[in-house]
N, C-alpha and C positions, 0 to 999 in steps of 0.2 A: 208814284214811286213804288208802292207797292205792289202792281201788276208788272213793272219791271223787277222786280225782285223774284215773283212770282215765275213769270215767265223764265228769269233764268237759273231759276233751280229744277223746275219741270225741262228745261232744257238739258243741263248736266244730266238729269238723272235719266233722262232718253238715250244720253251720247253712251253715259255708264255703262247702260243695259244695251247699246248697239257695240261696245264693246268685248261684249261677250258671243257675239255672235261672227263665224265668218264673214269674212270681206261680202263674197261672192254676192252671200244674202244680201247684204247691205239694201234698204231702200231709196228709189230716188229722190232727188231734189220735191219733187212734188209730193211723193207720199210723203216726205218728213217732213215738209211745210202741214202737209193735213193733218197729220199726226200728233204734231205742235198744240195744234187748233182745234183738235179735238181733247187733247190731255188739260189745255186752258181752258175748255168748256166745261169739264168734269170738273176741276179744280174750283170754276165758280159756282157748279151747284151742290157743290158740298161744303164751300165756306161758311152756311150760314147753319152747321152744323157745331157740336161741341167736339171737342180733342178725342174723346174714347166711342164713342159715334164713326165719327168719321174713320177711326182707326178700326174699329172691327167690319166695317160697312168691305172699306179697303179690301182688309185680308181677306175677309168673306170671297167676294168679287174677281179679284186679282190675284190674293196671294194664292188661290185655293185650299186653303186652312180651314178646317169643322171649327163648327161652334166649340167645344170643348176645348182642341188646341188654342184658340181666341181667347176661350175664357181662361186659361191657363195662364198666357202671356200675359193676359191684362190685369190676370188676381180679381175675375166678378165669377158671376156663376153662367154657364151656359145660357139658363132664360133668359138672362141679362143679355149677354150677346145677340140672343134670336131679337130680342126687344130695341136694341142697338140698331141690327140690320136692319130690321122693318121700319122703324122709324127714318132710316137716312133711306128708304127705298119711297117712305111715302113721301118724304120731303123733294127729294127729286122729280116724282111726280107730279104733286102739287106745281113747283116751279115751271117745271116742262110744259103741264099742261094751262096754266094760269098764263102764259105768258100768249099762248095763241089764241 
């Protein structure tokens, strides 16, 4: 239940952000199937992370936001943030590479 849940709000929020972009671009069936599958793989190695972890890891990452902007939004201090990232960066490792 909950990776159907999962799945489809990683889904909305793909279609969200493919709504922003011209048709033209649009990718096909196969890239957004891979896409899917790769956003649910990311999704499962940062669940076993905490809420403000995961959130600055995110922005970090994705939004391209500084540590200070991060620490801003979240009300911690920059170190916090850098401490944030590195942890959700070594936890992904850990997983990634534990698993092979």
């Amino acid at each position: 239940m909950i990776d159907h849940w999962r799945r489809s709000a990683l889904e909305k929020a793909y279609l969200d952000a493919l709504a922003q972009i011209p048709e033209q671009l649009y990718p096909s069936a196969e890239e957004h199937h891979q896409t899917l599958q790769t956003l649910e793989q990311i999704a499962a190695l940062l669940d076993g992370l905490k809420a403000k972890v995961r959130t600055a890891f995110l922005l970090y990452q994705l939004g391209g936001m500084t540590h200070a902007q991060i620490a801003k939004q979240l009300g911690v201090s920059s170190r916090t943030v850098e401490r944030h990232v590195a942890d959700a960066l070594f936890h992904c490792y850990q997983l990634r590479y534990r698993e092979n």
